[in-house]
C-alpha positions in Angstrom: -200.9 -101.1 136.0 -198.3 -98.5 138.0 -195.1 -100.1 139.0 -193.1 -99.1 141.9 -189.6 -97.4 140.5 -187.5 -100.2 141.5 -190.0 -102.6 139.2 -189.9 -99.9 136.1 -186.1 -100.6 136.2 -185.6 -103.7 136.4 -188.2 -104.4 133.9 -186.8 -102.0 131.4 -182.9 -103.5 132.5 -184.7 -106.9 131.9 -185.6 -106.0 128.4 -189.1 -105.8 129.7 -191.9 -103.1 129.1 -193.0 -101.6 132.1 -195.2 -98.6 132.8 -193.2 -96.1 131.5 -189.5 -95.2 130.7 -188.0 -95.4 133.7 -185.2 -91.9 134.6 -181.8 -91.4 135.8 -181.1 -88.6 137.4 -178.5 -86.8 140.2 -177.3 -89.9 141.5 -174.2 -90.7 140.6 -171.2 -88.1 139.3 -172.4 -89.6 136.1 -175.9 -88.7 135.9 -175.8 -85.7 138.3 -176.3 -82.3 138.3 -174.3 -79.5 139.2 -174.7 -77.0 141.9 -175.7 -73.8 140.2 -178.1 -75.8 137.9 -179.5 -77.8 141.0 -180.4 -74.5 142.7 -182.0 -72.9 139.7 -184.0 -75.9 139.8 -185.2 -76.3 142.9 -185.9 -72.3 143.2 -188.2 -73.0 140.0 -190.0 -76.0 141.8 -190.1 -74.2 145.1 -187.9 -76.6 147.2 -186.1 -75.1 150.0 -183.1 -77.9 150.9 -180.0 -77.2 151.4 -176.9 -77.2 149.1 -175.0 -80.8 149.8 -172.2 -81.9 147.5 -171.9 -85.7 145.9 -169.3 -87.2 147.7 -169.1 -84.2 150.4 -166.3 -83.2 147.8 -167.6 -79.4 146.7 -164.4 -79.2 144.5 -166.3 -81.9 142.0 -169.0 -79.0 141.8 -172.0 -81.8 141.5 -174.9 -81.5 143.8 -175.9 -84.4 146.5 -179.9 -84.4 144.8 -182.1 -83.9 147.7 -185.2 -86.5 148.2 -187.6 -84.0 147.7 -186.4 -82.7 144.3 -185.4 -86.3 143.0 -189.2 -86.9 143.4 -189.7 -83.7 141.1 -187.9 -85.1 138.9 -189.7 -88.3 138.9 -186.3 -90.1 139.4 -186.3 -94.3 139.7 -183.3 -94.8 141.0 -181.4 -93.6 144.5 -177.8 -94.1 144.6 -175.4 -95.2 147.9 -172.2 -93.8 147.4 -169.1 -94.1 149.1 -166.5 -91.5 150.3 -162.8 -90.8 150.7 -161.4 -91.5 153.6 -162.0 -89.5 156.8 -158.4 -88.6 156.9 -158.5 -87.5 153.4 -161.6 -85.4 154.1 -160.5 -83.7 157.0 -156.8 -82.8 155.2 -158.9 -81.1 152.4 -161.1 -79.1 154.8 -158.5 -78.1 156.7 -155.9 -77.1 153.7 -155.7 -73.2 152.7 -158.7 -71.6 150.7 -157.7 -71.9 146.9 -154.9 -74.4 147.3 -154.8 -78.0 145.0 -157.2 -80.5 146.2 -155.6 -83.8 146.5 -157.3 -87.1 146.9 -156.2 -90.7 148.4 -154.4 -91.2 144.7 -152.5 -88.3 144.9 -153.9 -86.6 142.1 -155.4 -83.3 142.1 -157.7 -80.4 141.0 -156.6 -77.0 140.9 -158.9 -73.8 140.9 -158.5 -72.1 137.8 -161.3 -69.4 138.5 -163.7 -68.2 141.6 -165.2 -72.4 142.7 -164.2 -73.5 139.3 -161.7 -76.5 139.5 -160.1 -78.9 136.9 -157.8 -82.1 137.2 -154.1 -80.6 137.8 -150.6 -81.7 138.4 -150.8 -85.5 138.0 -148.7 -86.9 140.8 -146.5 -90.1 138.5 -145.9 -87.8 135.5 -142.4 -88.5 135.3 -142.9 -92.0 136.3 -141.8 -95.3 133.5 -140.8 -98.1 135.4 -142.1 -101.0 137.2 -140.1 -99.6 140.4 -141.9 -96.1 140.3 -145.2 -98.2 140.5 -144.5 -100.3 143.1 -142.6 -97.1 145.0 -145.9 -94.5 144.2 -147.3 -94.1 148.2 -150.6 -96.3 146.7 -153.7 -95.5 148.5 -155.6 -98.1 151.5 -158.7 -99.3 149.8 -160.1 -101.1 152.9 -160.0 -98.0 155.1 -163.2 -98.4 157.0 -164.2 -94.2 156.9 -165.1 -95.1 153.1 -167.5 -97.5 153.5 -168.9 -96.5 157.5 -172.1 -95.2 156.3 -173.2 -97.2 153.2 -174.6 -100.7 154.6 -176.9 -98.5 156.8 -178.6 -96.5 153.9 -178.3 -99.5 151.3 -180.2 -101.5 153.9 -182.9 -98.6 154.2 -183.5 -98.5 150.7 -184.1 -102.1 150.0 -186.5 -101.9 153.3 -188.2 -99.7 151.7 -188.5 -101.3 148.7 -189.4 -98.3 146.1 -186.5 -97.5 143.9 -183.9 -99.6 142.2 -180.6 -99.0 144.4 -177.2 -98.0 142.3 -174.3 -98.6 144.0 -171.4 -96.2 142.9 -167.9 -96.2 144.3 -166.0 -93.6 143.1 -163.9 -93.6 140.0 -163.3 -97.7 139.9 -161.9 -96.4 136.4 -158.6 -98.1 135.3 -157.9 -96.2 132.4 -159.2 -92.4 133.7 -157.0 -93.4 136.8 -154.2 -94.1 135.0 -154.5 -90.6 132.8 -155.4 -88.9 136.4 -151.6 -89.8 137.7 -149.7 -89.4 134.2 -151.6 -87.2 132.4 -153.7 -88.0 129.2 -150.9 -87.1 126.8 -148.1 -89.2 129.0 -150.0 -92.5 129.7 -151.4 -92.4 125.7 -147.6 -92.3 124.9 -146.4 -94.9 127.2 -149.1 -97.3 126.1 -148.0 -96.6 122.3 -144.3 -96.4 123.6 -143.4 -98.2 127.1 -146.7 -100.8 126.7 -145.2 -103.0 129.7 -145.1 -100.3 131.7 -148.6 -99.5 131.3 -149.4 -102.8 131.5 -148.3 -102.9 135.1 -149.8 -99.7 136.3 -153.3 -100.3 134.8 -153.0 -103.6 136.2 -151.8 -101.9 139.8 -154.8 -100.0 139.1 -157.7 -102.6 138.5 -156.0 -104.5 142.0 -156.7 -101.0 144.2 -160.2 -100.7 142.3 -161.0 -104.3 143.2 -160.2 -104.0 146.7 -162.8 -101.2 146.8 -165.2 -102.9 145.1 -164.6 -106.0 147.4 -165.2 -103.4 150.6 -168.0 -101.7 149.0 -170.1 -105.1 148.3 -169.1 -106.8 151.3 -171.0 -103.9 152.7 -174.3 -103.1 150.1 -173.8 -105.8 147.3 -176.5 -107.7 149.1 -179.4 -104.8 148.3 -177.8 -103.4 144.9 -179.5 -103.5 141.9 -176.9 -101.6 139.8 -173.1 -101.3 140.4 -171.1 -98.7 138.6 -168.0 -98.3 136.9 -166.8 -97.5 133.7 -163.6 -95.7 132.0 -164.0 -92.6 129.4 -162.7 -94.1 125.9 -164.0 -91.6 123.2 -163.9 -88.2 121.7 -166.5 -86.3 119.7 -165.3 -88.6 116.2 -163.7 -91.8 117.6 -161.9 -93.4 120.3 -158.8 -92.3 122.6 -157.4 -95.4 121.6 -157.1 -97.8 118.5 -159.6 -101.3 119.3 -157.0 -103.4 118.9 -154.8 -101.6 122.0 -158.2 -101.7 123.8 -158.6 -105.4 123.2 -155.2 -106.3 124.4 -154.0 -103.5 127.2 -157.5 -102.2 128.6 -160.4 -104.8 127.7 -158.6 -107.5 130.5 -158.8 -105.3 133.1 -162.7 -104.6 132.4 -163.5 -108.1 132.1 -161.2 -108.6 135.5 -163.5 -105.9 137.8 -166.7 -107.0 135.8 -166.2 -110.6 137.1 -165.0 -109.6 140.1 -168.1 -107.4 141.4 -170.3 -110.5 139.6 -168.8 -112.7 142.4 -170.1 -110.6 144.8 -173.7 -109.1 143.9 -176.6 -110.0 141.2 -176.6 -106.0 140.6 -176.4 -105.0 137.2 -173.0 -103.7 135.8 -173.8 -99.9 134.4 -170.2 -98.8 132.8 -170.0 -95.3 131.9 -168.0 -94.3 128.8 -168.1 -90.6 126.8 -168.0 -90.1 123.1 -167.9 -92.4 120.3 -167.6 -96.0 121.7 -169.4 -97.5 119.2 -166.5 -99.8 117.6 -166.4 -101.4 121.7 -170.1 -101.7 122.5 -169.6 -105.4 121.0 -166.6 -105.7 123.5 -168.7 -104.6 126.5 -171.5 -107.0 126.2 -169.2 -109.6 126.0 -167.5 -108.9 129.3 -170.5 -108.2 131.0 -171.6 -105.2 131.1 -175.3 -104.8 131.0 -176.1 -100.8 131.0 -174.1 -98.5 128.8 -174.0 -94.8 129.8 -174.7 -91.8 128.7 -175.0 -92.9 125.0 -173.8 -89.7 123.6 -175.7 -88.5 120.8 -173.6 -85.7 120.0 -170.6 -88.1 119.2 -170.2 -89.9 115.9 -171.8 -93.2 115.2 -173.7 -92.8 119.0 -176.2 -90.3 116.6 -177.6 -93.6 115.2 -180.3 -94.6 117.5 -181.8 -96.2 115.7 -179.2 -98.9 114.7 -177.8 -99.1 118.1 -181.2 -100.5 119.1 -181.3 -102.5 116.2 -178.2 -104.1 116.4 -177.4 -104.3 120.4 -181.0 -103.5 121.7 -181.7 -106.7 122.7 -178.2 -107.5 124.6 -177.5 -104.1 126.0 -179.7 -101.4 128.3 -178.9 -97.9 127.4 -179.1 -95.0 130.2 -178.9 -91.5 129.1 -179.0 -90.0 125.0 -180.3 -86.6 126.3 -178.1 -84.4 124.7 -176.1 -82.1 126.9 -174.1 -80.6 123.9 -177.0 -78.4 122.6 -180.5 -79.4 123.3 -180.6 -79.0 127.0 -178.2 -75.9 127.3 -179.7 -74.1 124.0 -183.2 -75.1 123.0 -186.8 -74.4 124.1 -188.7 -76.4 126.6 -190.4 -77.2 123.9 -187.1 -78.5 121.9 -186.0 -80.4 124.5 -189.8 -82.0 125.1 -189.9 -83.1 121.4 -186.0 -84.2 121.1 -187.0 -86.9 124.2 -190.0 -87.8 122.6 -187.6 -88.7 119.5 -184.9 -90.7 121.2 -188.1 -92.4 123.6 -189.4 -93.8 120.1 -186.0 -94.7 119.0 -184.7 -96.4 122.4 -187.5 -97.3 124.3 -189.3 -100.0 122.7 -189.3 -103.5 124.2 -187.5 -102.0 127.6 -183.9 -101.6 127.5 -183.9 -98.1 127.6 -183.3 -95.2 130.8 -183.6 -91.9 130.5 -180.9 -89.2 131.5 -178.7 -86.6 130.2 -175.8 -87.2 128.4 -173.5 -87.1 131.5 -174.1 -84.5 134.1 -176.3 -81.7 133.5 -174.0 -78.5 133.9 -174.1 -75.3 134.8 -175.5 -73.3 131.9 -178.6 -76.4 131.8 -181.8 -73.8 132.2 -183.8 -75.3 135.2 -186.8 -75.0 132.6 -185.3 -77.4 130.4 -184.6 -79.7 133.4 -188.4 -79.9 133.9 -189.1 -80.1 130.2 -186.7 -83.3 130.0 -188.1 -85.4 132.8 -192.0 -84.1 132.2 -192.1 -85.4 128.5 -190.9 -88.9 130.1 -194.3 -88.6 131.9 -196.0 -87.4 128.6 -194.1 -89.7 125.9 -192.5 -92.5 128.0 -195.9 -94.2 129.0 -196.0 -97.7 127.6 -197.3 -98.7 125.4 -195.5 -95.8 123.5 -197.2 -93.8 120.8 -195.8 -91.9 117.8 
């Protein structure tokens, strides 16, 4: 029997079978798309809307997926996003062409060709005491211009009653926050070298992030079915840092937001984290978190599918596992149809398993490929699946 989208995804969440394999696409920063690839797609599918950016932030470069073309895509899920604040939004618009782009944290992207930009001049740097954090010009979490539009459209959605509804604030990262005001290669040296200090600010951190997730909820957690957040923790081999300074500097401060946002909706937790996390997967079920994103097949131990389902299947959803690193850049419709088909038979038994690209699909994604990808769901992802 057809489900709706929002049943296909919270049966495969639940561990459940439903009718097929439910997909992720374009709406969230971590599952989007960017622009030039989102306009090579809809030219090849014939879709005329217009060019809108996640976040109305075109700096970030990730397309705002337009109804019609999420349905091309066959995509379960429709996201409510928040924004900066209107303040924020109108100093950016306003600033000279080409000049940094600063957010409500004070830190910044700089354009370092023709509408390419790229995280620059992180605003604490220099900072290393507990007085630099509690002087840094911290940013108003409960500024009502964030938040205006997003009971209104989470509302609509649940109305509706036809896809699951993923709530994603931006960047409730502690760690990427705290790398986006130092630097990666200062804050990774201070939590080696000046640990108390880092202490404080990631802790600073999680208390801004938990007063936007307190705004968000207070306005959608009520129709969510998903709530994002996460924090980037690998590399291609390993991760950023050792488990052991995760488990005492980092994993409190997870558990802390987790709980937090559990207070305050029955949405699923999705936390996205790149690379090789396989050494904290055990870490994240036990705080809470019930979807792990993108599942990165390119990176170390993530390769093993196989296993991962064997050994967390049951306790854990996974959402992504398309590759991005060479598959959907590089290979043939027809690659990229068979490589789903592979991690589909690997993931996708019993539920517990989302389709979507390993993070956002880029620029140099063929549109061909996007169609390849989310047409072999349709062709391999039916329950129940076949070899």
């Amino acid at each position: 029997m057809s489900l709706t989208p929002k049943e296909r995804v919270l049966a495969a969440i639940n561990h459940e079978e439903p009718d097929r394999v439910p997909i992720v696409i374009g709406v969230s920063n971590a599952t989007g798309i960017k622009m030039k690839a989102y306009r090579e797609i809809k030219k090849l599918a014939g879709i005329t809307a217009p060019d809108e950016y996640i976040y109305q932030w075109p700096e970030l470069g990730t397309a705002a997926v337009d109804e019609q073309t999420l349905q091309r895509l066959h995509v379960d899920v429709r996201g409510v996003l928040d924004l900066e604040p209107e303040s924020i939004r109108l100093r950016n618009q306003n600033r000279p062409a080409h000049s940094p782009y600063r957010d409500s944290w004070g830190t910044g992207q700089i354009e370092i060709s023709e509408g390419e930009w790229t995280s620059g001049a992180p605003p604490m740097r220099e900072a290393s005491t507990l007085e630099d954090i509690e002087n840094y010009p911290w940013p108003e979490m409960d500024d009502p211009t964030r938040v205006a539009h997003c009971r209104e459209q989470a509302k609509k959605l649940a109305e509706e009653n036809q896809y699951a509804i993923m709530g994603t604030p931006w960047l409730l990262f502690p760690f990427e926050r705290a790398t986006g005001l130092q630097g990666m290669d200062t804050f990774l040296l201070n939590m080696a070298m000046n640990p108390d200090f880092s202490v404080a600010l990631l802790a600073k951190i999680t208390e801004k992030c938990k007063q936007m997730m307190d705004v968000f909820l207070k306005e959608t957690g009520e129709y969510l079915d998903i709530i994002k957040i996460g924090d980037d923790l690998g590399t291609q081999e390993n991760l950023l840092i050792s488990p052991k300074m995760y488990r005492e500097m980092l994993k409190p401060f997870h558990a802390d937001l987790i709980a937090f946002a559990k207070e305050r909706t029955d949405a699923k937790v999705f936390f996205h984290t790149d690379g090789d996390v396989f050494n904290l997967i055990e870490d994240l079920i036990e705080i809470g978190v019930d979807i792990l994103n993108p599942v990165q097949t390119s990176a170390g131990r993530m390769s093993d599918l196989e296993g991962l389902k064997e050994r967390y299947g049951d306790r854990i959803t996974f959402c992504g596992a398309i590759d991005t690193h060479s598959v959907l850049p590089n290979g043939t419709p027809n690659e990229v149809q068979q490589e789903v088909r592979r991690v589909i038979q690997a993931l996708g038994p019993g539920g517990g398993y989302m389709v979507a690209s390993v993070h956002t699909i880029m620029n140099d994604v063929p549109a061909e490929n996007v169609l390849a990808m989310v047409d072999a769901v349709e062709k391999y992802g039916q329950y129940p699946l076949k070899g």
